[in-house]
C-alpha positions, 0 to 999 in steps of 0.5 A, spaced: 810 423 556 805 427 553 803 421 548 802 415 549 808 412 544 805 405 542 798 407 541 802 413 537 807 409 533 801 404 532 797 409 528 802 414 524 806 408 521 805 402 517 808 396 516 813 397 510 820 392 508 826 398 508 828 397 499 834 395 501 833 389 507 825 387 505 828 381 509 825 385 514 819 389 517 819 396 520 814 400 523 815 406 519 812 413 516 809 411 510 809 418 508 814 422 510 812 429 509 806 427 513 810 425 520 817 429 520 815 436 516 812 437 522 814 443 526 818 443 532 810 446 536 807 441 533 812 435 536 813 438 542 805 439 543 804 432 542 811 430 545 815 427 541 822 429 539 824 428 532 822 421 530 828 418 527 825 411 529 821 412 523 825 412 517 830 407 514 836 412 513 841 409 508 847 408 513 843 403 517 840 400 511 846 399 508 850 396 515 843 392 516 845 388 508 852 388 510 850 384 516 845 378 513 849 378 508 855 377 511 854 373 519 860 371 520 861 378 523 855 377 528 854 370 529 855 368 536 857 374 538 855 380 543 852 385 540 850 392 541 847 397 535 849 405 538 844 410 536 838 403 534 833 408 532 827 403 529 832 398 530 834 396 523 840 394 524 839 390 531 834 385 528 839 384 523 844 383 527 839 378 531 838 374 524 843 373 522 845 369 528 848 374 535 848 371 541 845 378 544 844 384 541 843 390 547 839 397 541 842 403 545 838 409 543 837 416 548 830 417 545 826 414 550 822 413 544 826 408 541 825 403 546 817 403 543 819 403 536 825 398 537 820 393 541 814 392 537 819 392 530 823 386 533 816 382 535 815 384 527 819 380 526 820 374 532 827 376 535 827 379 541 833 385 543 835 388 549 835 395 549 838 401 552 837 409 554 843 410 557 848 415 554 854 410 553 859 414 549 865 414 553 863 407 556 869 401 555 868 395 551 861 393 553 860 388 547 864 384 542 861 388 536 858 395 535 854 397 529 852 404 528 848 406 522 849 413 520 852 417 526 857 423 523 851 428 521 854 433 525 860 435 527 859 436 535 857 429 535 862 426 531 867 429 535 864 425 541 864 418 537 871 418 534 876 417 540 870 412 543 869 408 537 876 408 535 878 406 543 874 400 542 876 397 536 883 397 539 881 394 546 878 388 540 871 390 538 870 389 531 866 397 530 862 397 523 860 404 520 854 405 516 855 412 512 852 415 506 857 420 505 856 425 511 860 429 512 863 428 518 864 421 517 872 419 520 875 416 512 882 416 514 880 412 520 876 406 517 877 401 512 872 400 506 868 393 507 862 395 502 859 399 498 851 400 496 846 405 492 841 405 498 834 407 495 831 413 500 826 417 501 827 424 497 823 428 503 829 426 507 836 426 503 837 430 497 837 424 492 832 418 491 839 413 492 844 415 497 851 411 496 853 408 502 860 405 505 860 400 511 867 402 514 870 398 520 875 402 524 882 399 525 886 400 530 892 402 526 889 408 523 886 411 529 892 411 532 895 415 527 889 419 526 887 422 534 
C-alpha cells in the first residue's frame, strides 16, 4: 500500500456515535465531502479505494439496531457480517452476545478499520478478505449491511445468500430501499428512518427494512 491505512484512518477520522446505534463508536469521516469527494487520482494516489469503512450507511445502521435490540438473533451464535466495511454491524452482533463474529470484507482496508473500531469499543472480532460469495455455510448467522446497490453484484448474492438460509442460516438484510434489493424473497422484520449524511444518499433519513431470507420464497423466486 502506498499509505500506511492506521496512520491514515487515524488522521482523517474522528470518533463519532452513528445516529441510530450511539451504543457504539466508529472512526468515521467527520466530513463527508472532505474524504469521499475525492477523485478517483486523488485516492489512487494515495492508495486507497473508495473508503466505505468510513461511513455509517443507513442498511448497516438499521441491521446494527435491529441486532442490540433484539439478541436472541445473535446470542451464542457464529456469526459473520458480509461486506463489514467499518464493522458496524459486527460490534453489534458482538454486543449483544455472538459466540464469534468473523467481518468479512475485500478492501484490504477494512481490516484496519474494523480492528481499531472493535478496540473502541472492547470486543474482539475476526476478520476476513476472502471472496466468500459462493462459499457453503460457514456461520449459524450471516448479516449484510446494505449490499444490493448494483445490479452485477446482487445477482452473485442472491442465489448464495438464499442457498444459505435453506442450508439453516438465519441470513439478515439491511436495506434501504436500493433498487436491487431481493423483496420477493425476504420477509420484513423492522423497519427504521435512519438518519444519513445527504452527501452521501439523496435525503438526510433513509427508511430502512431488515428482511430475512426464507428459504420458501427463495425457492419460488431462483
Amino acid at each position: 500500500m502506498k499509505t500506511d491505512p492506521e496512520s491514515f484512518i487515524r488522521a482523517n477520522t474522528g470518533i463519532l456515535s452513528p445516529p441510530h446505534v450511539p451504543e457504539i463508536r466508529l472512526r468515521l469521516a467527520s466530513e463527508a465531502h472532505d474524504l469521499w469527494l475525492k477523485t478517483e487520482e486523488e485516492l489512487e494516489e494515495i492508495g486507497l479505494p473508495p473508503p466505505f469503512w468510513a461511513f455509517a450507511w443507513a442498511g448497516g445502521q438499521g441491521l446494527a439496531r435491529y441486532v442490540l435490540d433484539h439478541p436472541e438473533s445473535v446470542r451464542g451464535r457464529r456469526v459473520i457480517d458480509f461486506a463489514s466495511g467499518s464493522g458496524l454491524v459486527a460490534i453489534a452482533a458482538m454486543k449483544a452476545g455472538a459466540s464469534y463474529v468473523l467481518a468479512v470484507d475485500i478492501d484490504p482496508w477494512a481490516e484496519t478499520a474494523v480492528r481499531l473500531n472493535a478496540a473502541l469499543n472492547g470486543v474482539e472480532i475476526g476478520f476476513s478478505d476472502r471472496n466468500i460469495i459462493g462459499e457453503p455455510k460457514l456461520a449459524d448467522v450471516y448479516l449484510a449491511g446494505d449490499v444490493f446497490y448494483d445490479k452485477g453484484f446482487a445477482d452473485l448474492l442472491r442465489p448464495w445468500l438464499a442457498g444459505l438460509a435453506g442450508a439453516g442460516a438465519a441470513v439478515l438484510v439491511g436495506d434501504p430501499g436500493r433498487a436491487y434489493c431481493p423483496r420477493q424473497m425476504m420477509t420484513a422484520l423492522a423497519t427504521y428512518e435512519v438518519p444519513v449524511t445527504r452527501a452521501l444518499e439523496d435525503s438526510e433519513v433513509k427508511r430502512t427494512t431488515v428482511w430475512e431470507f426464507e428459504p420458501a420464497k427463495t425457492d419460488a423466486a431462483l
